[in-house]
C-alpha positions in Angstrom: -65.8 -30.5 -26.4 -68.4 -31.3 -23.5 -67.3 -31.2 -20.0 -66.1 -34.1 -18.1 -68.2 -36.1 -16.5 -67.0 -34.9 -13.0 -67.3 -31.4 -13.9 -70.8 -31.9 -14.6 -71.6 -33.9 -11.6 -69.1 -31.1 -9.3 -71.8 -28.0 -11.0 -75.0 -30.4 -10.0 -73.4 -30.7 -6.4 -73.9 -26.9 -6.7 -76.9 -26.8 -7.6 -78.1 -29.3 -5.0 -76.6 -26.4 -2.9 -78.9 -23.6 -4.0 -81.7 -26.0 -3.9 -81.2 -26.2 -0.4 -81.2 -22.3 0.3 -84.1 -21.9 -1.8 -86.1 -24.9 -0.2 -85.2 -23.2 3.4 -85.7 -19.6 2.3 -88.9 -20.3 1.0 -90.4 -23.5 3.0 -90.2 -20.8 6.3 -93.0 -18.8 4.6 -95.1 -21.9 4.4 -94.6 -23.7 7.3 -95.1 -19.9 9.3 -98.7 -21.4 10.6 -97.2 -24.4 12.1 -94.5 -22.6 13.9 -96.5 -19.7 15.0 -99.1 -21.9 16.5 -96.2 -24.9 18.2 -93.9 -22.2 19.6 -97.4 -20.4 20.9 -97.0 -16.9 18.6 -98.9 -14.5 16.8 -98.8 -14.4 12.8 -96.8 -11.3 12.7 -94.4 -12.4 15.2 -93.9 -15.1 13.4 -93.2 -13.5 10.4 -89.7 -11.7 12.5 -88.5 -15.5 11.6 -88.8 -14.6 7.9 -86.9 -10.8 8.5 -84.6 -12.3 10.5 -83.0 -14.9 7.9 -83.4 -12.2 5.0 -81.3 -9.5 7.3 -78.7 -12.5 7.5 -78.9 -12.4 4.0 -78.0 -8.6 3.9 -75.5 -8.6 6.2 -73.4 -11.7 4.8 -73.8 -10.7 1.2 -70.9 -8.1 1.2 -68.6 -9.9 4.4 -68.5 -13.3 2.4 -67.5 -11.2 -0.8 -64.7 -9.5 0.7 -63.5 -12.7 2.8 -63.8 -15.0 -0.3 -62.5 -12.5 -2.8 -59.2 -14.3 -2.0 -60.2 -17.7 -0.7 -59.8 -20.8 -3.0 -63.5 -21.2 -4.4 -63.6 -24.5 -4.0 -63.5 -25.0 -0.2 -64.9 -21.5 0.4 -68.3 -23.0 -1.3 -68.0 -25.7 0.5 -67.6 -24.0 3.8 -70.2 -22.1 3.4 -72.7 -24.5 2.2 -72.3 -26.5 5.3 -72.5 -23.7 7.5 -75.4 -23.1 5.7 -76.5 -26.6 6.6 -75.4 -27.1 10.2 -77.9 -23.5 11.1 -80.6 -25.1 9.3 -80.7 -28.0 11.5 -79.9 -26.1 14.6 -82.8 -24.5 13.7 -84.8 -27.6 13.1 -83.1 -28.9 17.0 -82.9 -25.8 19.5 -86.0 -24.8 21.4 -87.3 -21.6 21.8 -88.7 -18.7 19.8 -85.6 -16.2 19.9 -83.4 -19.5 19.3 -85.4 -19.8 16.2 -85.0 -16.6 15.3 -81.3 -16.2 15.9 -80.2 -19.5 13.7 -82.5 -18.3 10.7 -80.9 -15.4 10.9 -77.3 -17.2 11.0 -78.7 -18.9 8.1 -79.4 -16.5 5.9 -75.3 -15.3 6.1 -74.0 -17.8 3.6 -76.6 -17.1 1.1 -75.3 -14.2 -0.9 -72.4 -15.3 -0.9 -73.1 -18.7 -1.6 -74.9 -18.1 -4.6 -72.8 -15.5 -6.2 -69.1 -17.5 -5.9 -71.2 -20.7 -7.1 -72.2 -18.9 -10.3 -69.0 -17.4 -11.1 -67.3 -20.9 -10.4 -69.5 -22.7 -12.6 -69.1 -20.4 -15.5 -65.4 -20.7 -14.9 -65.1 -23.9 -14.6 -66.8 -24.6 -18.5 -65.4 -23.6 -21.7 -66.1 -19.6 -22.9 -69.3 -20.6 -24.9 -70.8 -22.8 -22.2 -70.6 -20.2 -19.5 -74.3 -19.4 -19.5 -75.1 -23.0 -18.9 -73.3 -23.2 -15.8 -74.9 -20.1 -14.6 -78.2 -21.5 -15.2 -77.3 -24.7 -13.6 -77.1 -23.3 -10.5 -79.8 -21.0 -10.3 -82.0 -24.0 -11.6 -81.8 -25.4 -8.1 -83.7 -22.7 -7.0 -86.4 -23.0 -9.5 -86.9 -26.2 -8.8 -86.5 -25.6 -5.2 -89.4 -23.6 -5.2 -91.6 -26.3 -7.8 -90.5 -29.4 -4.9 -88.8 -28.3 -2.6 -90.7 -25.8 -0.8 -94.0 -27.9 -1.3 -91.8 -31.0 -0.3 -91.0 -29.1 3.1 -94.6 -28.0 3.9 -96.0 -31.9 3.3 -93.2 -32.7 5.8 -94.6 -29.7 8.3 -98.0 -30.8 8.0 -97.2 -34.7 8.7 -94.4 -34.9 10.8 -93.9 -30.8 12.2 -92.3 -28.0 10.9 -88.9 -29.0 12.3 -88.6 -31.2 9.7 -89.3 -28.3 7.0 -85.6 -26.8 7.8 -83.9 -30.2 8.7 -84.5 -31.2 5.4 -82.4 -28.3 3.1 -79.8 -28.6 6.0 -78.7 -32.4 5.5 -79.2 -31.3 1.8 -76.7 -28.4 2.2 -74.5 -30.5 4.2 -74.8 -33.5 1.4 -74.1 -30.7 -1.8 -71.0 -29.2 0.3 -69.4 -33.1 0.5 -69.9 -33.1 -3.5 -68.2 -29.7 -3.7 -65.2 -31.3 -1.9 -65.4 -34.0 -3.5 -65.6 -33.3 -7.5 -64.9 -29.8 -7.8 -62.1 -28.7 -9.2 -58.9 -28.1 -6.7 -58.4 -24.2 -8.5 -56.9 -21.9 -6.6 -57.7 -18.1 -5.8 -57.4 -15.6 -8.4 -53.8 -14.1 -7.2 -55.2 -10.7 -8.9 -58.0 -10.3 -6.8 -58.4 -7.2 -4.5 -61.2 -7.9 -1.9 -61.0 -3.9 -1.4 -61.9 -3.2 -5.2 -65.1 -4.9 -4.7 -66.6 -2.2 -2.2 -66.6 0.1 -4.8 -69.6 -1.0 -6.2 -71.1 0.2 -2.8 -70.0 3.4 -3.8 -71.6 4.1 -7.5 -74.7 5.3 -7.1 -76.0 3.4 -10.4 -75.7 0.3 -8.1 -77.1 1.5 -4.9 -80.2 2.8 -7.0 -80.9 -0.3 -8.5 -80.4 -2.3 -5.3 -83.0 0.2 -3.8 -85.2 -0.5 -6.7 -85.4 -4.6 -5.8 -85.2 -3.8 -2.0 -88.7 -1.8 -1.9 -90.2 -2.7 -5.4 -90.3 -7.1 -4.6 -91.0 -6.3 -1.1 -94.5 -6.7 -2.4 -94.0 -10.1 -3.0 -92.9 -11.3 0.2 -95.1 -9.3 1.7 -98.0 -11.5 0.1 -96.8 -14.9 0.0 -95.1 -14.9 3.6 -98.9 -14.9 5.1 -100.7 -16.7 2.2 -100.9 -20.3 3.7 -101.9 -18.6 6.6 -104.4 -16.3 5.6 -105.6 -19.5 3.6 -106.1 -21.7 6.9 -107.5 -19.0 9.0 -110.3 -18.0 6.5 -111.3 -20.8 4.2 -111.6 -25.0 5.1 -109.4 -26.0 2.4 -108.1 -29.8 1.1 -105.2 -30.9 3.0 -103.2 -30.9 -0.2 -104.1 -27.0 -1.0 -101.3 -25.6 1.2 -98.8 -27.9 -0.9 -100.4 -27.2 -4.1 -100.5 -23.0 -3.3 -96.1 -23.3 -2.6 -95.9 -25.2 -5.9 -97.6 -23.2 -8.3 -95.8 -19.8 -7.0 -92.7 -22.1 -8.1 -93.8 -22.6 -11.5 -95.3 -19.3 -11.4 -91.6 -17.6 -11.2 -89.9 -20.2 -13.5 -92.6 -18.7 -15.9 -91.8 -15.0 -14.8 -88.7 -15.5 -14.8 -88.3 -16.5 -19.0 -91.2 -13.5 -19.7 -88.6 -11.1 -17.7 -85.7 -12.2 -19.4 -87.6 -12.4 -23.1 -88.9 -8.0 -21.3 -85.3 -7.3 -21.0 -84.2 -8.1 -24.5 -86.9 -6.3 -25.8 -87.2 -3.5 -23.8 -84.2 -2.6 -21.8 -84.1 -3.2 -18.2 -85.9 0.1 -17.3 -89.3 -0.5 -19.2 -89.0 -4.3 -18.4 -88.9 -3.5 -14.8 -91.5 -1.1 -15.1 -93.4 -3.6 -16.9 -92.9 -6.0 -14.2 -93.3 -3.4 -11.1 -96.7 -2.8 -12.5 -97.9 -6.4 -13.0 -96.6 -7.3 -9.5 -98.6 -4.4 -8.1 -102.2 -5.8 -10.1 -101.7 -9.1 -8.9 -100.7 -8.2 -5.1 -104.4 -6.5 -5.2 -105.8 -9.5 -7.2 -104.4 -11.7 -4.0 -106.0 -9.3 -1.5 -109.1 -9.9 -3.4 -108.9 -13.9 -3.2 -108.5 -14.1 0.5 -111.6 -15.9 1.6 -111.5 -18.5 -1.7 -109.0 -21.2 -1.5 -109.4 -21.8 -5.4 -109.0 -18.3 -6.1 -105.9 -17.9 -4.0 -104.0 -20.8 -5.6 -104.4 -19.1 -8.6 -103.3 -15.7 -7.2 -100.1 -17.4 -5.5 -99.2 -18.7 -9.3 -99.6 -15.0 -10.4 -97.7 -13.4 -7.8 -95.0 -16.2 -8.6 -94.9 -14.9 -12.2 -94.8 -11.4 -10.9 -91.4 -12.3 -8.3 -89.2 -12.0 -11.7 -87.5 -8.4 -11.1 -84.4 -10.0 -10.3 -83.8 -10.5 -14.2 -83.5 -6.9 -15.4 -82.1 -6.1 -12.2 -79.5 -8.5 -12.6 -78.8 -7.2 -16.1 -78.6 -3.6 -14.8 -76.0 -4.4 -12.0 -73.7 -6.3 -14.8 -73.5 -3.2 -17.0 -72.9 -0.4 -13.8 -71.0 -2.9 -11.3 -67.6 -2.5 -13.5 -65.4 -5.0 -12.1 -67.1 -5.2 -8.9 -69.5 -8.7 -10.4 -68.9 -10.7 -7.9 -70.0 -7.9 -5.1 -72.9 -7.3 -7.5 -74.0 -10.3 -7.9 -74.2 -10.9 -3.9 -75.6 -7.9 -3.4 -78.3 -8.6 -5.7 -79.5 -11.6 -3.3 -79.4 -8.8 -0.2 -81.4 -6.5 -2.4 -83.8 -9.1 -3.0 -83.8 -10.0 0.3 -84.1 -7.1 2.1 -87.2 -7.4 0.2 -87.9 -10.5 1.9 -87.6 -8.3 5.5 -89.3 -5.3 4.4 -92.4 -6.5 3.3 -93.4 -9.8 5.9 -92.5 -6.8 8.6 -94.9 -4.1 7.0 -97.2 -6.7 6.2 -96.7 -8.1 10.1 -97.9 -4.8 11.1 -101.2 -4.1 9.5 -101.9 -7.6 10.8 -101.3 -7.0 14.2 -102.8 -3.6 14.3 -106.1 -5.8 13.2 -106.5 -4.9 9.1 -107.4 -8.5 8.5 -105.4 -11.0 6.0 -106.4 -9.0 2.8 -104.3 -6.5 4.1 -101.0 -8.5 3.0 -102.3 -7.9 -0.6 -102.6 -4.0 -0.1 -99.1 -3.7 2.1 -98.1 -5.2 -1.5 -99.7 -2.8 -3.8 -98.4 -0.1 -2.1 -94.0 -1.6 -2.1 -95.6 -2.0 -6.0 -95.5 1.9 -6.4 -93.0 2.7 -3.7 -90.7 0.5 -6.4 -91.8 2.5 -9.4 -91.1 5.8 -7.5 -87.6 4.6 -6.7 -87.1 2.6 -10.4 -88.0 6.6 -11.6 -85.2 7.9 -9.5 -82.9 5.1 -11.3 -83.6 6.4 -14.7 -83.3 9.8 -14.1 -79.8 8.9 -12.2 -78.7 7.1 -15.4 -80.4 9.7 -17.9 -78.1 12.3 -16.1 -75.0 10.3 -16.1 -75.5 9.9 -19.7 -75.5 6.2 -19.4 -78.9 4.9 -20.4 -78.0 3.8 -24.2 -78.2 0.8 -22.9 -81.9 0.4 -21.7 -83.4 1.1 -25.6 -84.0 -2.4 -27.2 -82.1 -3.7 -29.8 -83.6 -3.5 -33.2 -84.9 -6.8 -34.6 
């Protein structure tokens, strides 16, 4: 029996929600020129916008767990949606550098949470077998986010200012959390739900290792693609379309990544897919250091480093099978890892910019959160090898 037709509409309202974050979350990283050089900033400086929405991020993950926990989902999502929405366009409003700063980093509060409640409501809300649908449904916002969104934003930024670039995903957030009110489902909150037992996934170290694993190991990532229209505009003359063409093909490149990953992880078990992964980031993060200088050739590293930005699959995986009945914690948490990536490497990246490196140093900042993550990913395997609980990570046979 298919869902009803408001049910459907009610999980598209969420995804027009995490398109939103992922249009905003990623559309700061390309607009960073145009800020930097309007609010009269250095690069690196500019990047502390970047950190300071991703900190949000790692702050709110685990505080909108515990508050929602208990919270009917339904006008939780909703509330934080348009919170969401409201920071975005103060963002987009309020003068000032610091202003800027402090509203992304209000931002970046709702995101975690956000994103995790949506997914558990959608698969909720859908019959057993359809679950998996309603997951992807959501995170298919930010796919697409990143394929039109993002380049949507910077074509905005370019022609009309980079205000526009976050006033856009907030009225979108504002717009997805009037659909949440208005077709979701009125269920209420789980009456067995104990907001306490979900910090004990901050306790198992299983967890905290693999959290530590995305926080260092996609740091990498960010710490690339952050400056890349940047480094693009300050060393080559390229096509005014280029910038919007380098933001779309990292989108496609991780919708790409992001099926090889999950294809890795059934084969291989989460450990040796995300040592597969670690590695391939870490070749094409010196590939991008290479390119600087090219236009051509940096569009086609953006789309690799895309591919590469797929750790959050086996990640994912790993959390499900160690969180116990902490998922909804996990799941947040797993945004916070991955965006404490998002801090870590436009910070370190920040630095050997402004202690004078040059733009290809982005690329080698990456390389080396590359092996930092493979150092840490080995610390995870010998955790679970001496816990005994790695039958898990050997693929199944065909």
């Amino acid at each position: 029996m298919s869902p009803q037709p408001n049910l459907k509409l009610a999980i598209l309202a969420l995804g027009l929600g995490s398109f939103a974050i992922g249009t905003s979350e990623f559309a700061a990283m390309g607009l960073l020129p145009w800020y930097a050089s309007d609010l009269a900033i250095t690069e690196p400086q500019a990047g502390h916008v970047i950190s300071a929405y991703a900190l949000g991020v790692v702050v709110g993950a685990p505080i909108t767990s515990i508050i929602g926990a208990r919270l009917p989902r339904r006008r939780y999502l909703a509330a934080l949606i348009a919170a969401y929405g409201v920071m975005n366009l103060l963002a987009a409003i309020l003068p000032g550098y610091g202003t800027l700063v402090f509203t992304r980093f209000l931002a970046g509060l709702p995101h975690g949470g956000y994103l995790g409640v949506a997914m558990l409501f959608a698969a909720d809300a859908l019959p057993k077998e359809q679950r998996a649908k309603g997951v992807t449904q959501v995170l298919l916002g930010l796919t697409i986010a990143n394929i039109a969104g993002v380049p949507l934003a910077g074509v905005l930024g370019q022609g009309l200012g980079w205000r526009w670039g976050f006033a856009l995903p907030g009225v979108l957030a504002l717009i997805a959390g009037w659909l949440i009110l208005r077709l979701a489902p009125r269920v209420g909150a789980s009456p067995d739900a104990n907001p306490l037992a979900e910090l004990k996934a901050l306790r198992n170290p299983a967890v905290i290792l693999t959290l530590l694993v995305g926080a260092i190991g996609c740091g990498g990532v960010f710490a690339v693609y952050a400056f890349l229209s940047a480094a693009m505009l300050a060393t080559t003359e390229p096509p005014a379309w280029a910038v919007a063409a380098l933001l779309s093909v990292f989108g496609i490149g991780m919708t790409l990544g992001s099926i090889i990953a999950a294809k890795l992880t059934i084969r291989l078990g989460e450990f040796r897919a995300s040592l597969a992964l670690m590695v391939f980031m870490g070749v094409t993060q010196a590939m991008a250091s290479l390119a600087v200088g090219n236009w051509v050739l940096m569009i086609g590293s953006s789309f690799l480093v895309g591919v590469g930005a797929s750790m959050a699959v086996p990640l994912q995986t790993r959390l499900m099978e160690v969180a116990g009945e902490a998922q909804s914690m996990a799941a947040a948490m797993n945004h916070a890892a991955f965006n404490a990536a998002n801090a870590l490497g436009p910070w370190l990246a920040g630095m050997a910019l402004a202690a004078g490196w040059g733009w290809r140093s982005s690329g080698l900042v990456g390389v080396g959160l590359s092996l930092a993550g493979i150092v840490a990913l080995g610390f995870a395997w010998w955790q679970s090898r001496a816990s005994g609980h790695s039958a898990q990570d050997y693929p199944a046979r065909a």
